[in-house]
C-alpha positions in Angstrom: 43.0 7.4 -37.3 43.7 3.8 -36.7 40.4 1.9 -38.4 40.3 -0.4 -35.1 40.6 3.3 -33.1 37.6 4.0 -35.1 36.0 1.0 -34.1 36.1 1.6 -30.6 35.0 5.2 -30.9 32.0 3.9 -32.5 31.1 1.7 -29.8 32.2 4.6 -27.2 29.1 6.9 -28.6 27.0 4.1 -29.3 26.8 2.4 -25.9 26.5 6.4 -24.4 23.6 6.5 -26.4 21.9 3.3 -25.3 22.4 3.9 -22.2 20.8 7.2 -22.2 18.2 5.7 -24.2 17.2 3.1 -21.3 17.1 5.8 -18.8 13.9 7.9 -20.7 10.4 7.7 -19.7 8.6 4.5 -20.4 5.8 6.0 -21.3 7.8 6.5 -25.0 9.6 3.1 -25.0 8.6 2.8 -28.6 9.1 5.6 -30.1 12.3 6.4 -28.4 13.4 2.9 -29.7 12.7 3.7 -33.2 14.2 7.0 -32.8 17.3 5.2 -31.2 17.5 3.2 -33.9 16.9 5.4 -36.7 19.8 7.6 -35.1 21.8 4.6 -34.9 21.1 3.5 -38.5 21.8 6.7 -39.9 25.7 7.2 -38.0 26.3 3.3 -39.0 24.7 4.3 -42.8 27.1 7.7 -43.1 30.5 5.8 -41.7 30.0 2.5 -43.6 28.6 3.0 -46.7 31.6 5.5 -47.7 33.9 3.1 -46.8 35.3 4.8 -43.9 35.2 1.7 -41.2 36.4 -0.9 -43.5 34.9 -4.1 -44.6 33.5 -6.8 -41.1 33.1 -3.2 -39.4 29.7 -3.9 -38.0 30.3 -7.4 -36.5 33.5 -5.9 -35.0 31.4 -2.8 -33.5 29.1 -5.5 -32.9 30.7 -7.7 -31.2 32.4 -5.1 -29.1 29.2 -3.7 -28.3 28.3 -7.2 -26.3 31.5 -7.0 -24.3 30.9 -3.8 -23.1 27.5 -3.7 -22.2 26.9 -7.5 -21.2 23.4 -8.9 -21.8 22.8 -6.4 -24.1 19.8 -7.9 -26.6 19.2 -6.5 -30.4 22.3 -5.4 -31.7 23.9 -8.0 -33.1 25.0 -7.6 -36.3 22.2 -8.3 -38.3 20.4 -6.0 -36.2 22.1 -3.3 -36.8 22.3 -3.9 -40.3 18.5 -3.2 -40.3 18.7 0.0 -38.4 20.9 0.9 -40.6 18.0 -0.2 -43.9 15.5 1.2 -41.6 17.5 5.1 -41.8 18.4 4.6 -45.2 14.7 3.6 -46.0 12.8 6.1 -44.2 15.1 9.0 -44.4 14.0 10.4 -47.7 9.9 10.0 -45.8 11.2 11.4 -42.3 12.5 15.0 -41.6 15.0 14.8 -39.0 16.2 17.4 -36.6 18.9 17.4 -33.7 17.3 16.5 -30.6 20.2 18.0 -28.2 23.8 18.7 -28.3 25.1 16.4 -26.2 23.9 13.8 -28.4 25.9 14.9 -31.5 28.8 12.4 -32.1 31.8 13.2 -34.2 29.6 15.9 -35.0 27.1 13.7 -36.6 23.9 13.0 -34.9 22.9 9.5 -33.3 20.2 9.3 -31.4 17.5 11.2 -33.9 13.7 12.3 -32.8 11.9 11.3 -36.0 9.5 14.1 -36.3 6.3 14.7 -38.7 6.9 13.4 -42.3 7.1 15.5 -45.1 4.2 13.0 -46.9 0.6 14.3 -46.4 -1.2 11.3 -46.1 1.1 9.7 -43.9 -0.3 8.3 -40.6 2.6 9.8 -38.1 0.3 7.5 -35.5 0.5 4.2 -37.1 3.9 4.6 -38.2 5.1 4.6 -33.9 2.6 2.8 -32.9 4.1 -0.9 -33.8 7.4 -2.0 -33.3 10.8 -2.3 -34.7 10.7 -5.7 -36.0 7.4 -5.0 -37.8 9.0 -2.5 -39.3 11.9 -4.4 -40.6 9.7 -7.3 -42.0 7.8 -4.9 -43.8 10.8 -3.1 -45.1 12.3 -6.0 -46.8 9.1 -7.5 -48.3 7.2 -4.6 -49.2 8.6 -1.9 -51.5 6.6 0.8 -52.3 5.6 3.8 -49.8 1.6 2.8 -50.8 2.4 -0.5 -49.8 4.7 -0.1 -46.5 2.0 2.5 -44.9 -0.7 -0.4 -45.8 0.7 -2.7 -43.3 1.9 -0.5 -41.2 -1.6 0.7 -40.9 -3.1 -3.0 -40.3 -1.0 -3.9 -37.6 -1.6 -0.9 -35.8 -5.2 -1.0 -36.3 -5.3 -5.1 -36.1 -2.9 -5.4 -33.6 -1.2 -8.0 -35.5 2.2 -10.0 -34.2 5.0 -10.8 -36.5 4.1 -13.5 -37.1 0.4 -12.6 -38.4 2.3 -9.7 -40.6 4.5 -12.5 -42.1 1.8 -14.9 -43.3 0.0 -11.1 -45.2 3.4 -10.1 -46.5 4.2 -13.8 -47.6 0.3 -14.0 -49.1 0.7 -10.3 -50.6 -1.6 -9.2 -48.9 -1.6 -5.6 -50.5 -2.0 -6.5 -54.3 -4.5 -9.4 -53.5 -6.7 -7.7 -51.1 -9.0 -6.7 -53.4 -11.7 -4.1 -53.0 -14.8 -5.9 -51.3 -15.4 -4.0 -48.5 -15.3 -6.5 -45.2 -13.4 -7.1 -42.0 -12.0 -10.9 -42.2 -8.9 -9.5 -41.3 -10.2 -8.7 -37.9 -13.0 -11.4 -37.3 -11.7 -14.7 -38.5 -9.0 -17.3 -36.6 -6.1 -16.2 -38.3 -4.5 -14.2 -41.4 -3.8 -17.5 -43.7 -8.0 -18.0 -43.2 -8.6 -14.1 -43.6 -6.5 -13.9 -46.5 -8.3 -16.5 -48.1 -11.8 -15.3 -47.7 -10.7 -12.1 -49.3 -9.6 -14.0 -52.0 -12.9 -16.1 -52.6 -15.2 -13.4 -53.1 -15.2 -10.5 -55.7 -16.5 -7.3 -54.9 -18.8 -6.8 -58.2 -21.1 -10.2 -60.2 -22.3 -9.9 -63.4 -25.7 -12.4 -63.0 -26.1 -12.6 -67.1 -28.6 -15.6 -66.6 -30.9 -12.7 -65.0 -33.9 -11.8 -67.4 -34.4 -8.0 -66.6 -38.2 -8.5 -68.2 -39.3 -10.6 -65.8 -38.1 -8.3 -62.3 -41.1 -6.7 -61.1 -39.8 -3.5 -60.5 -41.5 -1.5 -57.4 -40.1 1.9 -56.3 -37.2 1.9 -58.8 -36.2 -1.7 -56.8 -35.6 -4.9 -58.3 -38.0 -8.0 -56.5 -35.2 -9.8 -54.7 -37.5 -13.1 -54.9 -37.3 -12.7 -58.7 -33.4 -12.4 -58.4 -33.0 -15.3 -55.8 -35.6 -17.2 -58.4 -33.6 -16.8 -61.2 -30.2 -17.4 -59.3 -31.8 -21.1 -58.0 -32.8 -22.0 -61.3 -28.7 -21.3 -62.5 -27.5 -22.6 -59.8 -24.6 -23.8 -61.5 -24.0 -20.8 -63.5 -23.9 -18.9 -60.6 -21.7 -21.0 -58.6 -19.4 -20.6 -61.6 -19.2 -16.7 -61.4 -19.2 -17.0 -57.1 -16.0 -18.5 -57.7 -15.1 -22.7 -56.6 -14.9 -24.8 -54.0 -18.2 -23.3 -53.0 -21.1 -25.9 -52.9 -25.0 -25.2 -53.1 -27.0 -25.5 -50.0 -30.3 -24.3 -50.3 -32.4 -21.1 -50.9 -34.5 -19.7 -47.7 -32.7 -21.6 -45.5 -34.9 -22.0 -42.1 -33.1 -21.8 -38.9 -35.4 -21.3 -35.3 -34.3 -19.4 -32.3 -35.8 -19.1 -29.8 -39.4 -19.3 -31.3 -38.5 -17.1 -34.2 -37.8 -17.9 -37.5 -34.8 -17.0 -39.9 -34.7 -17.2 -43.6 -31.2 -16.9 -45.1 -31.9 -16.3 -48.8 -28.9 -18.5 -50.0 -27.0 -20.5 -48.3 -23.5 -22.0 -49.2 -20.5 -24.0 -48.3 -17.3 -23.2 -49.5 -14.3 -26.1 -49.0 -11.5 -23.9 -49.1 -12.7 -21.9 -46.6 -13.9 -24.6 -44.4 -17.2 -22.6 -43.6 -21.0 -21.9 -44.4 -21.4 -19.3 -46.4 -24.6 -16.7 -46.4 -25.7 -14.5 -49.0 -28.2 -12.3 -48.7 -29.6 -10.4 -51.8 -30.5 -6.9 -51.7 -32.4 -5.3 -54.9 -31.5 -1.5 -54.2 -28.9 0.3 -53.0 -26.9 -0.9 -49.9 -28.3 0.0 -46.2 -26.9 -0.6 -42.9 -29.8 -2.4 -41.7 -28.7 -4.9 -43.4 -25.2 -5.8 -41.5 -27.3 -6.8 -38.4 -29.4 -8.6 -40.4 -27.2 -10.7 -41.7 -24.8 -11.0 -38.5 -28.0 -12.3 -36.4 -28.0 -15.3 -39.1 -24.6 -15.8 -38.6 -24.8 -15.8 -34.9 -27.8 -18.9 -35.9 -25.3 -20.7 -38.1 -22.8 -20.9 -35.8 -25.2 -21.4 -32.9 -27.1 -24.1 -34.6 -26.1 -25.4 -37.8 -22.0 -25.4 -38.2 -20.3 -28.1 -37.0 -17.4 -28.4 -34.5 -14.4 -28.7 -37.4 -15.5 -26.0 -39.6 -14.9 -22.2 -39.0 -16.7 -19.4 -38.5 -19.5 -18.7 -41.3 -19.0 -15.9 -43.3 -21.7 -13.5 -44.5 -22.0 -11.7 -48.2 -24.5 -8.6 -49.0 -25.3 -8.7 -52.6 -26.8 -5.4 -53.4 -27.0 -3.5 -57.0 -25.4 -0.4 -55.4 -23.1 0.7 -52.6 -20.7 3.7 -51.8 -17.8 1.5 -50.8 -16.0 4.0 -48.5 -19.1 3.9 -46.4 -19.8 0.1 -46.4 -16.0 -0.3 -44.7 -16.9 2.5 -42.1 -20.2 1.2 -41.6 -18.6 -3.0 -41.7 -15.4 -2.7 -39.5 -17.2 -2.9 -35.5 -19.6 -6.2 -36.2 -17.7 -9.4 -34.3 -19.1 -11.1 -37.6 -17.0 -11.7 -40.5 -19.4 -9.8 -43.0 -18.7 -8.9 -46.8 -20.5 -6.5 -49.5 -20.9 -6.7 -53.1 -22.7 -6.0 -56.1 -24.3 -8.0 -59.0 -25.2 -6.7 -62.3 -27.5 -8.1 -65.0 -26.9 -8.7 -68.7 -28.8 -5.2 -69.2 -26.2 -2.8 -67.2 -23.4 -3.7 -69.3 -22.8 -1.2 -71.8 -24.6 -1.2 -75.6 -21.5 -2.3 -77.1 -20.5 -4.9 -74.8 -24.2 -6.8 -74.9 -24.0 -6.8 -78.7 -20.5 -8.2 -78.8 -22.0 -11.1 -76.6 -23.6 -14.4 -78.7 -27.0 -14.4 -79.0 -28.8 -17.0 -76.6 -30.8 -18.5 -79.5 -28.0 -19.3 -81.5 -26.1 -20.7 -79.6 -29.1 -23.1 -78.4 -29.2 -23.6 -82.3 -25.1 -24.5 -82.9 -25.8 -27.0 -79.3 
């Protein structure tokens, strides 16, 4: 067969298949879409990559395509280069199985219902739920299955745009997201802010400077005044393990609503961030109490004390223990962009890690 033959028998089948495409329910727009173009991808993947069609064969097809069915929007050739990456991708995730006869093309299949994937934990939901291009952005930036099913996860749950999933995929969001337990992603003005406040705080703090003699321990429980105490009094230290560009405000911070007072154990400003900063220390394990708690003095900061430049103020739990699967269940539905961590004391770290650190009195002696 003439190559330019073939090129017209391509468009032949595809344009029958977009055209039955657009006439199916809307109710399934997107998922027939992606199964539209997953079909697609996988004829243009089978007929160009084994050099069948000839090199410029997609813009030809292409190009044809727009003649044929004038107005017609997304296949251009880059376009259906990435169907084409979105089959070859996928197809070793995705089972695939005819979806009717007269569908099959040169006795290959085009149009393709993607059906359950062979991978246990993968979210069949998520994965249909956003939309082409957000599946091509992620394609070509992230390129591991662990990392493609992360964002596709967060912009079905997020409801992000593509524009939102580029500024994550250009930050990295995946390897840098660390493993504090919060919802910026969902309660702060945009990702490049978001992103940033998951960077600025750590999920675990190793408070050395504490003296474990001097807690007053009631009911297995640390005194959090002794804690907060101690924390004041190495201010600077502490700053230094918080991480920078955060700046000391004060320690039982008094804010009045409404007749009643609030006491915000410390409170902080970070530059980078461009907003207040509350933590609230927590001598025991971590409770859910404490998430409205904390996103009442939030609601006060922002009420009464932030000012019109700066952004929403951000609020940190620092507790001695937490189940972290529970603290993201239990953070995710507060409108408040709320964190939770852990500190340890010079006294949790394991017998051979406290004797390989220098005695205090000797260095005090070689200062």
């Amino acid at each position: 067969m003439d190559v330019n033959q073939s090129y017209l028998e391509a468009v032949k089948n595809i344009k029958a298949a977009i055209l039955r495409s657009q006439y199916r329910a809307a109710a399934s727009v997107n998922k027939e879409q992606l199964s539209l173009y997953y079909g697609i991808g996988r004829y243009v993947s089978e007929n160009s990559r084994k050099g069948f069609w000839g090199k410029g064969a997609i813009e030809q097809i292409s190009f044809l395509l727009q003649k044929e069915l004038p107005g017609l929007r997304g296949f251009s050739a880059t376009s259906i280069k990435n169907m084409r990456t979105f089959y070859e991708e996928w197809a070793p995730v995705l089972n695939r199985q005819p979806m009717a006869d007269d569908l099959v093309l040169n006795e290959k299949l085009l149009l393709t219902t993607i059906h359950q994937p062979t991978a246990g934990d993968f979210d069949w939901t998520d994965f249909l739920s956003i939309g082409f291009s957000h599946h091509t952005e992620i394609i070509a930036k992230a390129k591991t299955l662990e990392a493609r099913m992360f964002y596709i996860h967060e912009c079905a749950v997020r409801y992000w745009n593509k524009y939102t999933l580029r500024d994550y995929l250009k930050a990295d969001l995946y390897h840098h997201r660390g493993t504090l337990p919060n919802n910026f992603a969902k309660t702060l003005p945009d990702a490049k802010h978001a992103f940033k406040a998951i960077c600025a705080f750590k999920d675990d703090y190793l408070l050395d400077f504490i003296n474990i003699e001097e807690l007053d321990e009631q009911e297995d429980d640390l005194d959090e005044r002794v804690v907060e105490k101690a924390i004041v009094a190495n201010v600077k230290k502490f700053i230094m393990t918080f991480g920078q560009d955060f700046s000391f405000i004060g320690n039982q911070y008094r804010i009045e609503v409404a007749g009643e007072e609030l006491f915000i154990d410390l409170l902080f400003f970070n530059r980078e961030l461009n907003s207040l900063v509350a933590v609230e220390l927590k001598s025991g394990k971590f409770r859910t109490s404490y998430l409205g708690q904390l996103s009442a003095y939030l609601s006060a900061l922002d009420s009464y004390v932030r000012k019109p430049h700066e952004n929403p103020s951000i609020g940190i739990i620092l507790c001695r223990e937490m189940n972290q699967t529970f603290v993201e269940f239990a953070v995710r539905d507060y409108s408040k962009p709320l964190g939770v961590a852990t500190y340890r004391v010079a006294e949790d770290m394991p017998e051979r890690l406290r004797k390989s650190l220098p005695d205090i009195e000797d260095l005090k002696k070689l200062l």
